[in-house]
Each structure stands twice: as structure tokens, then as C-alpha cells.
N, C-alpha and C positions, 0 to 999 in steps of 0.2 A: 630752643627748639630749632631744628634744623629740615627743611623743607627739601626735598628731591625732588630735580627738572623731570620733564618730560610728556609724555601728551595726559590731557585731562581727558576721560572718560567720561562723556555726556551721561550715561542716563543715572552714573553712580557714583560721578567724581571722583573716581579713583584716579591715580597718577599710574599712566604705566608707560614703557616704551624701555628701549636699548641703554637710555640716556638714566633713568631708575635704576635699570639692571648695575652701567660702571658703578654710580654711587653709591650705591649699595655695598659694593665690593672694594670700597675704598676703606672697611669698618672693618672688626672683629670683635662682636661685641659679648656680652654676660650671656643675652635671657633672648633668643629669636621670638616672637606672638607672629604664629599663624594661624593661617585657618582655610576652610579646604571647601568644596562642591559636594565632594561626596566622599565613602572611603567605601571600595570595595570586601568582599567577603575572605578576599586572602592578603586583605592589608594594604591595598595599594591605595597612596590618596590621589583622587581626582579633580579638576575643575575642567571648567566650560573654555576660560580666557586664554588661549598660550602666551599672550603676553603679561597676562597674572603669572602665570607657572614660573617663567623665566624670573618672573621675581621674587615668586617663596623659595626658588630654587636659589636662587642668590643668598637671601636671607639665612635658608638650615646652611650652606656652605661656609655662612660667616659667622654664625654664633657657637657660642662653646654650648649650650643647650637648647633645647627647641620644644617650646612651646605649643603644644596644639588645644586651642579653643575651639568647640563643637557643640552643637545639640545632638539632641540622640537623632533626629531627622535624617542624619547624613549617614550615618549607619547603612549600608545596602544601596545606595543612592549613587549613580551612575553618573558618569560625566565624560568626557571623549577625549581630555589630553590629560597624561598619567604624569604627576607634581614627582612624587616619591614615593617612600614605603612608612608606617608605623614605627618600624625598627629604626628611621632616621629620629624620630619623636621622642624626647625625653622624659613631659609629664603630656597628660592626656587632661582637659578640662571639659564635662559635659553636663546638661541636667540631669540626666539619668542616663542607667545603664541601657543599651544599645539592643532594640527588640528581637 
């Protein structure tokens, strides 16, 4: 397992910052797993973090496929900095169809 620098996120532990973004981009790998805030009504995906974004944005750039893990929650569900689009998403994973 291979751990990527950069700042810890207090309330969520996530790893994010510039320093994730290069490491990231030193790969090209199989299978990207993301996962998103929201995803708008004309496909756009969204989250809250820009310095998350910066990272799933690294992430679909470096993998041959792209992964999106989801509940139906996020269907409709708004967020204020725009990740990508659907059309970058290769398989779609959620508990049910999207209301």
C-alpha cells in the first residue's frame, strides 16, 4: 500500500492538498473509485471541497476507466465546485435508481 503526502483534513481525515494532486499524477492506473457530493440534472458531478475536486480530477485523468460509487442521495443534489461530467464515468455504482 502506498500512502499520499499532503494535508490531513480534520473533521474527515481525508488527505488533500497540491502535494496528493502531483502523486496522483505520477500513476496511470486500471480502475479510478470515485465518488462525488452531488451530481446535477444534466450530468454534471459536483462536491463541496475544491481541493477534493483537484483530486478526483487527477484521479479520472489517470485511469483507463472510472469508477463512480454513489447512493441514489446524490441524484439532484447540489454542490458549488463542478468535479466533471457522467460522460467522463465508465461504470456507475448505486443502491438504487436515481428518484
Amino acid at each position: 500500500m502506498i500512502i499520499t503526502g499532503g494535508v490531513v483534513r480534520h473533521r474527515d481525515r481525508a488527505v488533500v492538498g497540491e502535494a496528493t494532486v502531483d502523486f496522483i499524477k505520477q500513476f496511470k492506473v486500471d480502475f479510478g473509485i470515485i465518488g462525488v457530493s452531488g451530481i446535477d440534472a444534466d450530468g454534471t458531478l459536483l462536491d463541496f471541497d475544491y481541493r477534493e475536486v483537484r483530486i478526483t480530477q487527477a484521479i479520472i485523468a489517470n485511469s483507463r476507466q472510472v469508477l463512480l460509487v454513489t447512493d441514489h442521495s446524490k441524484f439532484g443534489r447540489g454542490a458549488m465546485v463542478r468535479l466533471g461530467h457522467l460522460s467522463e464515468v465508465s461504470l456507475l455504482f448505486t443502491d438504487c435508481p436515481p428518484l
